[in-house]
N, C-alpha and C positions, 0 to 999 in steps of 0.2 A: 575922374571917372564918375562917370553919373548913377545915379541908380537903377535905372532902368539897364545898364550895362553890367552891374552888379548883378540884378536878378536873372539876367538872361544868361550869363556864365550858371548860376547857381541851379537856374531850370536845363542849360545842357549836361552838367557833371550828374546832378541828378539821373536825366534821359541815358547817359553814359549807362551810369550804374543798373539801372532797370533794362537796358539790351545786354550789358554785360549777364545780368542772373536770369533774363531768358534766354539766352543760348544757353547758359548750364543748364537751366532746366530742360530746354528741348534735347539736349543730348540724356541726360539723365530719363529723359520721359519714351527716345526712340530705344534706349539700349534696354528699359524694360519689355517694351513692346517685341523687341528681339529675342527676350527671355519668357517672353510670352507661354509661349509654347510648350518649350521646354516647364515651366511652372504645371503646366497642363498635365503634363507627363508624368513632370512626379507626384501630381497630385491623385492621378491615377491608378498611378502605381500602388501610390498609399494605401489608398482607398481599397483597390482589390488585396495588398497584405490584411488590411483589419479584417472584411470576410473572411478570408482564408484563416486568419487568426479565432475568429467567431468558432467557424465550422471546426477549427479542430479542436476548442474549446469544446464543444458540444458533445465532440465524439469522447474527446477526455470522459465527458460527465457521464456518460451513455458507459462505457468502460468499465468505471469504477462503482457505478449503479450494479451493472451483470457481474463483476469480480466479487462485490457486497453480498450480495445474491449468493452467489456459487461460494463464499465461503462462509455462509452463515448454513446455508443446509449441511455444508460439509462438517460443523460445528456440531448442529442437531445429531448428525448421524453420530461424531465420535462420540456426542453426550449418551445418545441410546445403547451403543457398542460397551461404553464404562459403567453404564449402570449394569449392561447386562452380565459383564464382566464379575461386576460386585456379587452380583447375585449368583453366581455358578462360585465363586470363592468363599465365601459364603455358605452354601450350600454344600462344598465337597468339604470344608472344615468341618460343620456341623455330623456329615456323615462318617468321617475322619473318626471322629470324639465317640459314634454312638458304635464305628466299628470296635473302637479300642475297649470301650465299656463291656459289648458284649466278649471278648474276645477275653478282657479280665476274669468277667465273672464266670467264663465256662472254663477257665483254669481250674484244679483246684489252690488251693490256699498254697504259701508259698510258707517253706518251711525254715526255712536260712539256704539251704543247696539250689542251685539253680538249677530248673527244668529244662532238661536236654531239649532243642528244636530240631524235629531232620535239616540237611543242609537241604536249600534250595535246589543244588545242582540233582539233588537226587528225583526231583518229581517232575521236571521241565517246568518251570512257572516263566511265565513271560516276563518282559522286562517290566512293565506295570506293577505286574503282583510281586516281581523282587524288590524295588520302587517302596510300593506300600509295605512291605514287611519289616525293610529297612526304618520306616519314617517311624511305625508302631514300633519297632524295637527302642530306637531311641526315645520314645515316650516313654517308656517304660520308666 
């Protein structure tokens, strides 16, 4: 065999192999083009889930912004409710103390025998003033 008979098998096995991996590749290159579309699609699709993703993202923040909102006033309000709480508590203590005081000192003195009190039932007192007579008694 001559060389030139050598090289020409060597240049068709070559040619072989180069038509053999372009048909793979034109199938491989028509069956994308067939997926074409479809890629299209889901790309689509994607694409309007991330807005829709965006926009409810938004409203999320919009949400939690107004919920912030409405419970921070509602915070302020119970903070001004408890102070004012404090200060009627407070204030009915204090009047408590100055009722008992006077109410000592118009006693007179106490001698060891305990000073008869009419019964409640006898004067109609309401439940308030039975309430407060009881809480003075016990300070006593």
């Amino acid at each position: 065999m001559t060389l030139l008979v050598i090289l020409d098998v060597a240049v068709a096995g070559l040619l072989s192999a180069t038509i053999w991996f372009c048909v793979v590749l034109n199938r491989k290159l028509a069956a994308l083009r067939r997926n074409e579309a479809e890629l299209r699609d889901v790309l689509a699709k994607f694409n309007e889930a991330a807005h829709q993703t965006e926009a409810g993202i938004a409203r999320l923040k919009e949400a939690g912004q107004d919920t912030a909102t409405a419970l921070s006033e509602r915070i302020g309000e119970a903070r001004a409710l408890r102070d004012d709480l404090a200060f009627v508590t407070e204030r009915g203590g204090r009047m408590v103390t100055e009722l008992g005081d006077k109410i000592a000192s118009s006693r007179p003195a106490r001698s060891g025998a305990p000073i008869a009190v009419a019964p409640p039932v006898l004067r109609n007192l309401s439940k308030a003033e039975r309430d407060l007579l009881a809480a003075l008694e016990q300070a006593r």
